[in-house]
Structures are given as C-alpha cells and as structure tokens.
Wavefront OBJ file of the C-alpha trace (Angstrom):
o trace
v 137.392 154.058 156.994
v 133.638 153.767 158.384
v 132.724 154.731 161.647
v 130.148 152.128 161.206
v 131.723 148.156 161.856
v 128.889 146.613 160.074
v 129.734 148.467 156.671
v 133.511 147.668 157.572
v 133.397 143.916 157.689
v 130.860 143.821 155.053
v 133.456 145.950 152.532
v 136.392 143.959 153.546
v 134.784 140.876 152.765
v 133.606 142.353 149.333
v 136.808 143.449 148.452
v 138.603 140.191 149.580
v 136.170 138.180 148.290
v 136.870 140.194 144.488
v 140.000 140.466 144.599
v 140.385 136.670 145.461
v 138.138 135.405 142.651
v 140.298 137.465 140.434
v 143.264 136.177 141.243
v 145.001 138.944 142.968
v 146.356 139.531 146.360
v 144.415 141.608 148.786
v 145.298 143.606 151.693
v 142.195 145.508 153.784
v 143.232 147.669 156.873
v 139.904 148.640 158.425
v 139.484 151.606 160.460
v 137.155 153.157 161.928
v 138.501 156.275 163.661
v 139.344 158.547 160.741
v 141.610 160.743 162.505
v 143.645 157.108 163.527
v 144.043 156.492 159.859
v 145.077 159.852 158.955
v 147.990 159.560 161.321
v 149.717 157.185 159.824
v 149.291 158.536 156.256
v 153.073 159.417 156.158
v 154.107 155.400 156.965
v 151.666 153.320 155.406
v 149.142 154.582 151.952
v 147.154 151.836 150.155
v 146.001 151.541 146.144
v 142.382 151.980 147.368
v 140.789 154.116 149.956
v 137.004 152.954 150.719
v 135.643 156.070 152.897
v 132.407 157.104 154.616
v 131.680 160.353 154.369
v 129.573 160.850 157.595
v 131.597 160.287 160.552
v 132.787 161.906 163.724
v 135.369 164.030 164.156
v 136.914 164.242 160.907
v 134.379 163.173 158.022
v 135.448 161.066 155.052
v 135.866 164.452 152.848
v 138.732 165.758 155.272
v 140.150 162.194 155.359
v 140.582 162.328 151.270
v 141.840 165.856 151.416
v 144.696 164.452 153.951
v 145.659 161.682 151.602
v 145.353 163.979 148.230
v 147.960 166.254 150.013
v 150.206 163.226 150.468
v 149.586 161.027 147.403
v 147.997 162.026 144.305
v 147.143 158.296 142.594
v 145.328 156.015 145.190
v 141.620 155.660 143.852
v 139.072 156.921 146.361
v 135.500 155.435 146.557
v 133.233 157.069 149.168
v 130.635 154.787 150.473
v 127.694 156.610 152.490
v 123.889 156.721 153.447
v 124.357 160.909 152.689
v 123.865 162.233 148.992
v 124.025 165.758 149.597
v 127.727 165.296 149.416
v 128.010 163.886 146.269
v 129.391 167.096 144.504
v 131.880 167.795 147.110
v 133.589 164.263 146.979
v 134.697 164.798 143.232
v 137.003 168.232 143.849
v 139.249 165.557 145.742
v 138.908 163.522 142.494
v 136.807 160.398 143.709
v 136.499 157.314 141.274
v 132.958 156.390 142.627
v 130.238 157.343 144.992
v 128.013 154.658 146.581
v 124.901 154.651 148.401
v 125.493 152.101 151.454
v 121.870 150.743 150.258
v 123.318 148.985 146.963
v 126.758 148.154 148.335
v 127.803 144.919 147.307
v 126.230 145.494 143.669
v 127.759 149.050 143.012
v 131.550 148.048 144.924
v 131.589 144.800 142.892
v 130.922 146.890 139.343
v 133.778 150.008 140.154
v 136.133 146.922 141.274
v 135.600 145.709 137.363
v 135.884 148.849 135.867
v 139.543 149.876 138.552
v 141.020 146.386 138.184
v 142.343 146.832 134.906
v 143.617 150.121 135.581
v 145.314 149.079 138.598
v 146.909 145.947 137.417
v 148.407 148.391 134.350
v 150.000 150.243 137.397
v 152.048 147.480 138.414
v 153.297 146.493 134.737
v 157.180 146.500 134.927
v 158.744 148.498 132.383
v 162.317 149.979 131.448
v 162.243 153.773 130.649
v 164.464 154.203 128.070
v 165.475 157.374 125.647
v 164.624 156.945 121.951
v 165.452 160.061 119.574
v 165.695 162.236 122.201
v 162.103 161.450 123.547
v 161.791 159.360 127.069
v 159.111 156.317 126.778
v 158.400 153.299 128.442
v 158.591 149.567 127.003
v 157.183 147.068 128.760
v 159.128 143.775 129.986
v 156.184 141.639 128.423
v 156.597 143.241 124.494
v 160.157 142.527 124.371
v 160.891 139.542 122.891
v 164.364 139.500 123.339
v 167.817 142.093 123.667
v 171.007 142.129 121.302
v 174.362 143.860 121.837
v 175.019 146.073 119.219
v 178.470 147.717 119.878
v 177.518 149.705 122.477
v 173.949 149.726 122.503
v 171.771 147.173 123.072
v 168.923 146.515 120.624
v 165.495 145.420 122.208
v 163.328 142.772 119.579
v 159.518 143.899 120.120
v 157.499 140.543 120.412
v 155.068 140.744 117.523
v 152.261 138.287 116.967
v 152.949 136.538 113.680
v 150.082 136.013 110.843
v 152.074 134.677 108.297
v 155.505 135.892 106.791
v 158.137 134.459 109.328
v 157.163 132.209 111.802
v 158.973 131.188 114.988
v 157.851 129.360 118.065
v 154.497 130.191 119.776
v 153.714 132.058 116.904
v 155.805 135.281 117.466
v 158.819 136.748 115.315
v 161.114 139.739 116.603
v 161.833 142.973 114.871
v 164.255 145.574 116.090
v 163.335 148.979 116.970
v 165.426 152.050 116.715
v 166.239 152.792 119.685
v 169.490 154.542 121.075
v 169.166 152.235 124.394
v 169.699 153.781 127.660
v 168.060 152.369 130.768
v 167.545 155.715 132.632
l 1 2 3 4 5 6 7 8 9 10 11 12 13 14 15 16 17 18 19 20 21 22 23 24 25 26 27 28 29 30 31 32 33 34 35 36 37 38 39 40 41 42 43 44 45 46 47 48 49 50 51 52 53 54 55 56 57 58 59 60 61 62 63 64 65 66 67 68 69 70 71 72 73 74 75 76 77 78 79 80 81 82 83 84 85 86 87 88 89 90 91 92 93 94 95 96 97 98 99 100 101 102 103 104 105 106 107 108 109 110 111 112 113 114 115 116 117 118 119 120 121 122 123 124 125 126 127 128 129 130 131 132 133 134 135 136 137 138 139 140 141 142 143 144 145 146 147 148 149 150 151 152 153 154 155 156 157 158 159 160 161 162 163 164 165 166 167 168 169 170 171 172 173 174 175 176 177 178 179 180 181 182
C-alpha cells in the first residue's frame, strides 16, 4: 500500500523479480488507497504487507494495526521517505523499516533474510501425540510408515555415514511414537 504509484510499480517489480529468481510463486496486489485495502482485510490477507507510512487518510501505521487485529503472522515491512516513525512501526511488530532512498538494495536484503522463514511456513507436517506431548514431524524426515498392530510406526530418514547403507545414502530407524494424526 503506497499512496505513491511510482514506489508501487517499482516494489512489485522488486518483489516479482525476487521471488522469481528464487524460484517461488509471487502474487503482488497493489494499492494505493489504504482505507480500500483495509476493507477487504476480512476476504483476502497476504504473507507480506509492503506499507508506506505517510499517506492520506489512514497512514500505513493504522493500516498495520487493522491487519494485526485480524492476523497476527503476515510480516510487515514499512517503506517510507519519514524516519520519525521508525519507533512507532515496531509496537505493531514490523520485520523491517526502509528508507524509500535505498529501496531496491534494503527490500532485496529483508527478502533474503524472510524467505527462509516463510518457505518453513509452508512445510507440510502431521501433528502427532508422542508420550503425551503434541509435536510436529515433517513429511520430508519420514522415510517411510509401518503398521504395527494398531499403531503405525513412522521411519525418520537419517543420512547414513557408514553402518547400514541403503539407497541414496539414507537408512530408517523407528521412533517411539504412540501415532495419532490429530
């Protein structure tokens, strides 16, 4: 959301631009009427929010507040010409704040440092019960599932140096787990 078209384009096409070299899909919504966006907060929320903070009617501070109040993980970046709200933009827990001078530079480096964290997001697990304790296993570390009565027993892939080797260099070893998909 930027009042400002200029700095809209130019962030889509930094974050497409990313995201595409990376390998990863994409969507940008642009805005630039703030109290547009904040209407349709209930239908549609995004991963990232990339906000001015200077802007008619509602300013980029109110616009995070709004989507706090409805969800508490999207990342926010504010991206403004104004410093003096620096301080204020962290109470609604904001990931970065960039000057709209060193755009493409500063976007480009929080993009490397978020990407990891948001592709751990989207890792498909099960959440299963183990001794009483919930945790979750991802799809990728489980090398394969046995029946066991009336459990099932979940093989962790381990990578193998040395002692018993099976193909691609992995062997399985069960886990105590009373197995409940929950």
């Amino acid at each position: 959301v930027d009042d400002e078209l200029m700095y809209l384009e130019k962030e889509k096409r930094i974050t497409e631009e990313y995201f595409q070299k990376k390998g990863q899909d994409c969507h940008v919504e642009l805005f630039q009427d703030p109290v547009w966006m904040m209407g349709g907060l209930e239908e549609e929320h995004f991963d990232i929010y990339v906000l001015d903070v200077e802007m008619p009617e509602k300013s980029g501070l109110d616009v995070a507040r709004k989507i706090r109040q409805f969800y508490p993980d999207p990342v926010i970046i504010f991206v403004t010409n104004y410093m003096d709200y620096a301080v204020d933009a962290y109470e609604v827990n904001t990931y970065r704040y960039i000057p709209k001078g060193v755009l493409a530079d500063k976007l480009i480096a929080a993009y490397d440092t978020l990407l990891p964290k948001l592709l751990e997001r989207e890792e498909k697990y099960y959440v299963i019960e183990k001794k009483g304790n919930i945790e979750k296993v991802s799809y990728d570390s489980i090398y394969y599932l046995k029946k066991d009565g009336r459990y099932t027993v979940p093989f962790m892939a381990m990578v193998c140096s040395g002692g018993v080797d099976t193909p691609l260099g992995y062997y399985a070893t069960p886990v105590d787990y009373d197995w409940r998909l929950l």
